[in-house]
C-alpha positions in Angstrom: -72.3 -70.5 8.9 -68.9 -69.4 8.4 -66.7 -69.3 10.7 -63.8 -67.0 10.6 -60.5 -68.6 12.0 -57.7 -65.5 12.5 -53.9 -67.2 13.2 -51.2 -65.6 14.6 -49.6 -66.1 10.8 -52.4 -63.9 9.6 -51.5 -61.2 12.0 -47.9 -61.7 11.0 -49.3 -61.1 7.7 -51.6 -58.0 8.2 -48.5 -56.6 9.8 -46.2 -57.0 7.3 -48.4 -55.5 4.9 -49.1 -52.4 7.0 -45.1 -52.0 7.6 -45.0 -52.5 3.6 -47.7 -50.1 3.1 -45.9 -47.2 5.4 -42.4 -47.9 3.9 -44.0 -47.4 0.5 -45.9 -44.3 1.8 -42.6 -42.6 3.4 -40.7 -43.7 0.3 -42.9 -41.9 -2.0 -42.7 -38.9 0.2 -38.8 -39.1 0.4 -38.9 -39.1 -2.9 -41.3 -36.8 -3.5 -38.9 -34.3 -1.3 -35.8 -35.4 -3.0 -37.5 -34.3 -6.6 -38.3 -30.4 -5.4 -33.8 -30.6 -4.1 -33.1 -31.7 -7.6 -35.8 -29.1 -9.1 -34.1 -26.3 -6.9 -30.4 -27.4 -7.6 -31.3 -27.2 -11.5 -33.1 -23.8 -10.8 -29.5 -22.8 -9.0 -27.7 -24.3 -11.9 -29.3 -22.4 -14.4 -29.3 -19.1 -12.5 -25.7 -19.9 -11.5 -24.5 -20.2 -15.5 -26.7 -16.9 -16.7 -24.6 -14.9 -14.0 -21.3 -16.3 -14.1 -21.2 -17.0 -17.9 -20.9 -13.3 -18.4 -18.6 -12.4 -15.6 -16.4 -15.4 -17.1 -16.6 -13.6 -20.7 -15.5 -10.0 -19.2 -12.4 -11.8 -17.6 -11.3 -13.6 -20.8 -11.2 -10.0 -22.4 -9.8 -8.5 -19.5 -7.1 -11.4 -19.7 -6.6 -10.8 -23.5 -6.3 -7.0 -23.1 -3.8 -7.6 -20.5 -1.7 -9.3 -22.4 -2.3 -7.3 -25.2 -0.6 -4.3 -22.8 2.4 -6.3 -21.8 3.5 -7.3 -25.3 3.5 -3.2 -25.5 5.6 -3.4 -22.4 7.9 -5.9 -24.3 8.5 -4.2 -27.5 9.0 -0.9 -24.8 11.5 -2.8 -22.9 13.4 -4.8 -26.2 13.6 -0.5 -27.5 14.9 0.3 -23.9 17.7 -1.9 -24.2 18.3 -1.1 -27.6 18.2 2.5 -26.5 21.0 1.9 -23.7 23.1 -0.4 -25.8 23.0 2.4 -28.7 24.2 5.4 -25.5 26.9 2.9 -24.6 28.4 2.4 -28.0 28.1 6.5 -28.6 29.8 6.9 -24.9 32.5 4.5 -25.8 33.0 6.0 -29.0 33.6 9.6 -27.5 35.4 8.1 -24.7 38.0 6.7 -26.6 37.8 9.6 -29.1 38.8 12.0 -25.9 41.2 9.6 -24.2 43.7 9.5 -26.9 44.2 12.8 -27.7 44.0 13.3 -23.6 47.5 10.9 -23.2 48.7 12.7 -26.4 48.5 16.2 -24.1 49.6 14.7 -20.8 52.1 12.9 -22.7 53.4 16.5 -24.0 53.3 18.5 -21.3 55.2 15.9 -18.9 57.8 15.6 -21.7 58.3 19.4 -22.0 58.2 19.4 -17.9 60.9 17.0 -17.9 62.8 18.3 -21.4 62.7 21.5 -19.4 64.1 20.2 -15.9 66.7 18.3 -17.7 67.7 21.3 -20.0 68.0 23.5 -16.9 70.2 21.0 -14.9 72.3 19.8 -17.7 72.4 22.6 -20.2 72.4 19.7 -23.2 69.7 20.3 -25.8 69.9 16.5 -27.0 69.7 14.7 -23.7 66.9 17.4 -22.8 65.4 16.0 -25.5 65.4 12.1 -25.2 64.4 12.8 -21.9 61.3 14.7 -22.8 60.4 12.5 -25.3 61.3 9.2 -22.5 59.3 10.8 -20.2 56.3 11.6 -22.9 56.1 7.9 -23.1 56.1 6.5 -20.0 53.5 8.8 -18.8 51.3 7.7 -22.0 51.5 4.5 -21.1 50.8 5.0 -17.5 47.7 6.8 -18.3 46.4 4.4 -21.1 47.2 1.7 -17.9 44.8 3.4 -15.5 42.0 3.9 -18.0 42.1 0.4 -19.0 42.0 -0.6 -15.3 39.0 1.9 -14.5 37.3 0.7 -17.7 37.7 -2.9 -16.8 38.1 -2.4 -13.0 34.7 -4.5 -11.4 32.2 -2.1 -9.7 33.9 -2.0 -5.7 31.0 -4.0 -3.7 28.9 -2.3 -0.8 30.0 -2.6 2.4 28.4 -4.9 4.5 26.9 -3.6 7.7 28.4 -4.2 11.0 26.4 -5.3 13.6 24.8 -3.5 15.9 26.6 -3.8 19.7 24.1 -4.9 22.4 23.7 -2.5 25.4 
């Protein structure tokens, strides 16, 4: 007859085995959970790159067309410039082609005034004369003066505004 002996260090055993047993069984399961997240995440992936892949693809040739348009704005901008640096050479030009013989006229008639006040006054055609002539001068060189000023003359800044007075 056999007898069966059962120590506490065989129900240490038996328990350990049963914990082992459980841990493996709930491992197996975590991982069996954690393998349907990874299937989904690559299903999400996948879906992820077929939609965004082409949405990517339109904004790289929306980006390219964009620039495309502002190198046009460029080259319209470089033949701006070139446009308003070609009117300021053509308005410089028929500036100074009007300003000289302007002083030339102004010059004239201020010398004839004053040729004309003198000859009244001193009834001497010579010194009526030199005057007209002094006088055709001076006032050529006061007008060549102010259009050099204007032309170089800073534009005059804005005014600041005052404050308002609290009431």
């Amino acid at each position: 007859m056999l007898a069966v002996t059962f120590t506490w260090g065989d129900l240490a055993y038996l328990a350990l085995s049963i914990f082992l047993l459980a841990l493996g069984i709930a491992g197996a399961y975590a991982l069996w959970r954690l393998g349907g997240t990874f299937q989904r995440l690559s299903s999400l992936i996948a879906g992820t790159e077929r939609e965004v892949l082409p949405v990517v693809e339109k904004v790289g040739g929306t980006v390219d067309r964009v620039n495309d348009e502002l190198d046009k704005v460029g080259v319209m901008t470089d033949s701006a410039v070139d446009a308003v640096d070609s009117a300021d050479t053509a308005v410089r030009a028929v500036s100074w082609a009007i300003t000289k013989p302007v002083e030339k006229v102004s010059g004239i008639v201020t010398g004839l005034s004053y040729g004309a006040s003198t000859l009244a006054k001193q009834r001497d055609w010579r010194s009526a004369v030199q005057a007209g002539r002094e006088a055709a001068a001076r006032r050529e060189e006061e007008l060549e003066g102010e259009l050099h000023r204007s032309a170089s003359a800073p534009p005059a800044p804005a005014p600041e505004p005052q404050p308002e007075p609290d009431l």
